[in-house]
C-alpha positions as CSV (number, residue, x, y, z in Angstrom):
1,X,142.2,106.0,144.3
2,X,138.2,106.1,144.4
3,X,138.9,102.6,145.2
4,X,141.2,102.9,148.5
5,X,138.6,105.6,149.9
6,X,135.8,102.9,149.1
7,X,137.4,100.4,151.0
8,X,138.4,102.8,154.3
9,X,135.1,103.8,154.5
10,X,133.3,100.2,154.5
11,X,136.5,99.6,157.0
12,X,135.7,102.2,159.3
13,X,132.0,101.6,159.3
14,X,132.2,98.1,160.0
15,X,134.5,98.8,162.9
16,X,132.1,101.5,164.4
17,X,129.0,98.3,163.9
18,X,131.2,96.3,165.7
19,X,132.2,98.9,168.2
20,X,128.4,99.9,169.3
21,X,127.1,96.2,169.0
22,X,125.1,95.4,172.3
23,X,127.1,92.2,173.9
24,X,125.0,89.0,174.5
25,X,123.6,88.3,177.4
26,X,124.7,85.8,179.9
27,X,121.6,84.0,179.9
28,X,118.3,83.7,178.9
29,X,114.9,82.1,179.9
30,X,111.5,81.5,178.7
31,X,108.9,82.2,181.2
32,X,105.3,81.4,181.5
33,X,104.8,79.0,178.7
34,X,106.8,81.5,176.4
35,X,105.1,84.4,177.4
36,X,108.4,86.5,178.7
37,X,112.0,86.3,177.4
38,X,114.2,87.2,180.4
39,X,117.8,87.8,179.6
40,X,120.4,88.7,182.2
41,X,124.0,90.3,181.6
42,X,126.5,90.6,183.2
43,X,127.0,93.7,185.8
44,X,128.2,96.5,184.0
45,X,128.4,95.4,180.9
46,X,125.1,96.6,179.1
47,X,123.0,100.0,179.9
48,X,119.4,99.5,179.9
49,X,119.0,102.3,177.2
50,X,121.1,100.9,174.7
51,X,119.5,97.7,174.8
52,X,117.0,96.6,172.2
53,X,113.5,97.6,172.3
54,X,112.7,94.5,170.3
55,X,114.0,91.0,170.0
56,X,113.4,88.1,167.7
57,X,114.0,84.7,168.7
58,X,114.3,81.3,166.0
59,X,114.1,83.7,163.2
60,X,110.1,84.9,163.9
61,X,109.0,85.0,167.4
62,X,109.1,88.6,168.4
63,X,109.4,89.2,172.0
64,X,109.1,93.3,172.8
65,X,110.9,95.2,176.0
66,X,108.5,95.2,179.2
67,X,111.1,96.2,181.7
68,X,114.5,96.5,182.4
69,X,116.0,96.3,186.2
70,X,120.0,97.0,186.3
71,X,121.3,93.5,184.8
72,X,117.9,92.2,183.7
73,X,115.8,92.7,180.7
74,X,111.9,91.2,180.3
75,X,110.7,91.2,177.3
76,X,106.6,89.9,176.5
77,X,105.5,87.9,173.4
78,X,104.3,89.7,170.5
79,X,104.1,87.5,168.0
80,X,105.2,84.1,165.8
81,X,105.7,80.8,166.7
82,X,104.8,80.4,170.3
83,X,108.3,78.9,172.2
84,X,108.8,77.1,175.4
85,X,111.9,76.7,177.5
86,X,113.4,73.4,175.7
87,X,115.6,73.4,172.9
88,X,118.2,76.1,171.4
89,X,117.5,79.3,171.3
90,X,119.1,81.9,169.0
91,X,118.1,85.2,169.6
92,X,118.7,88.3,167.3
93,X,119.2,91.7,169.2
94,X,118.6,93.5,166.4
95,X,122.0,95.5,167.2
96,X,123.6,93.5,164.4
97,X,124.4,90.7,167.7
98,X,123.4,86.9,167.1
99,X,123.2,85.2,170.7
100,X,122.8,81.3,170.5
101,X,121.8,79.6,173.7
102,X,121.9,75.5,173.0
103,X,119.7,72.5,174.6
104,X,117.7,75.5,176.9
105,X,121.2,75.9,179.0
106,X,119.8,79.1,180.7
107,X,122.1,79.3,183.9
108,X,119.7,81.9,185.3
109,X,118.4,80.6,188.6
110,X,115.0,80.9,190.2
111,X,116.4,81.9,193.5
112,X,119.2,85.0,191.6
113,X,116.3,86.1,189.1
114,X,113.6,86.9,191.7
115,X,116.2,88.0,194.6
116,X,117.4,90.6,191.8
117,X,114.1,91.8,190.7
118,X,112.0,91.5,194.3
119,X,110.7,94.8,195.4
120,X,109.2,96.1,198.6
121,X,107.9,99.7,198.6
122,X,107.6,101.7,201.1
123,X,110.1,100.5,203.2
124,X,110.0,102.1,205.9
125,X,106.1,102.1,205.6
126,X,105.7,105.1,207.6
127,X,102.4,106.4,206.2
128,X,99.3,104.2,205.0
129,X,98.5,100.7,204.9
130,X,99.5,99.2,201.5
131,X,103.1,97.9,201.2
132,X,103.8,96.8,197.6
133,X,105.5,93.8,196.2
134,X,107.2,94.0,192.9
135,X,108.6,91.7,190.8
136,X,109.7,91.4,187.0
137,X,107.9,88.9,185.4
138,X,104.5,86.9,187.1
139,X,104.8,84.6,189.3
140,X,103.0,82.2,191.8
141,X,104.0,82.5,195.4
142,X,102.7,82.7,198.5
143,X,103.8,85.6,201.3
144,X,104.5,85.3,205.2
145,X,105.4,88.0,207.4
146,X,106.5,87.6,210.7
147,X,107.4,90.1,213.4
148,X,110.9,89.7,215.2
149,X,109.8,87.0,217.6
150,X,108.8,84.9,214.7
151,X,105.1,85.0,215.1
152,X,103.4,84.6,211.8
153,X,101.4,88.1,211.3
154,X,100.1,88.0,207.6
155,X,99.4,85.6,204.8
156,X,98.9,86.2,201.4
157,X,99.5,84.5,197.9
158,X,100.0,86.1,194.4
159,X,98.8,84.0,191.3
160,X,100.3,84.9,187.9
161,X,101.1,88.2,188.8
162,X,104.3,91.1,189.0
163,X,102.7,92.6,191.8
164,X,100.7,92.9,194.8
165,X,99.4,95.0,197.6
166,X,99.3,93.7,201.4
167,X,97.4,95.4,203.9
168,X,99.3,95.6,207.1
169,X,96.4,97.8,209.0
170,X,96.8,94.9,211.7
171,X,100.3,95.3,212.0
172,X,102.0,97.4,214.9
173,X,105.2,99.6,214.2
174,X,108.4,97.5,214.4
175,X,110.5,95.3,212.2
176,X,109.6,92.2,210.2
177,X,110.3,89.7,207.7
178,X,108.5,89.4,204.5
179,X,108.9,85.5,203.1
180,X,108.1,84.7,199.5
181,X,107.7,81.0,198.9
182,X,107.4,79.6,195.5
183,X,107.7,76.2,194.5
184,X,111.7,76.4,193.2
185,X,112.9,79.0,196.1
186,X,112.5,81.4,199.5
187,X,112.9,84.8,199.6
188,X,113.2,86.8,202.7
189,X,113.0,90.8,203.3
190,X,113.0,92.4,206.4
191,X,110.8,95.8,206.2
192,X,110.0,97.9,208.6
193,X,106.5,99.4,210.0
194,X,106.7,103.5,211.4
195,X,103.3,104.4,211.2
């Protein structure tokens, strides 16, 4: 009899491990010569709470959780083996999930990454000069704005960075469009000036 309890109870808890396992990603990228881990889920499908604060990747590089936007999760480099973005990857969620990624295929792209994780705050800018960029990870980029008539009003370039501050004390109240350019993709946001 002790026997039959035994077994219902490893059969239940195995079912309740299986039950709040976190699902795999969809994809995942190393960015910045294996400085960030970026994995991306499908909509829905994973909370940012419940997933992992830490991650291991190839058995010992340890990548911790730097931020997590809606589908997206960055995580920095802590330690082990430094990785780059060739190869397979398999990465251990450390919710008893084992997620393999072969020969680097990380459908991710440039252009639905930083789209999804862009920023621009305040907008409307109604009071001071500073409007903020925000992104997830760093990147290299360079930003145009333009007002409606598509006459160039500011330049400005971010190096290695997740986020910057433009000065738009120049700029009039109305509406324009703020253009990130990197070397893969185009971005563009409209925001509007109420000062």
């Amino acid at each position: 009899m002790k026997k039959i309890y035994l077994l219902f109870f490893l059969a239940i808890a195995f079912s309740f491990s299986h039950i709040n396992a976190e699902p795999c990603p969809v994809s995942a990228i190393i960015t910045s010569s294996g400085s960030n881990l970026v994995l991306s889920y499908n909509p829905g499908t994973s909370l940012c709470g419940n997933r992992p604060g830490t991650v291991t990747v190839d058995v010992s590089t340890v990548y911790i959780l730097s931020s997590c936007i809606n589908d997206i999760s960055v995580y920095v480099y802590s330690s082990g083996p430094a990785l780059s973005d060739t190869g397979t990857l398999t990465i251990i969620s450390g919710f008893d999930t084992i997620c393999n990624y072969s020969d680097s295929v990380l459908p991710i792209e440039d252009f639905e990454f930083l789209n999804a994780t862009f920023k621009v705050f305040p907008n409307p800018l109604m009071k001071d000069n500073q409007l903020t960029v925000k992104f997830a990870t760093n990147i290299t980029a360079k930003i145009y704005m333009y007002d409606v008539t598509g006459k160039l009003a500011v330049t400005d370039e971010i190096d290695n960075v997740n986020s910057k501050q433009i000065n738009t004390s120049n700029l009039t109240n109305g509406v324009y469009f703020l253009r990130l350019v990197t070397d893969n993709t185009t971005i563009t946001k409209k925001v509007i000036i109420m000062k």
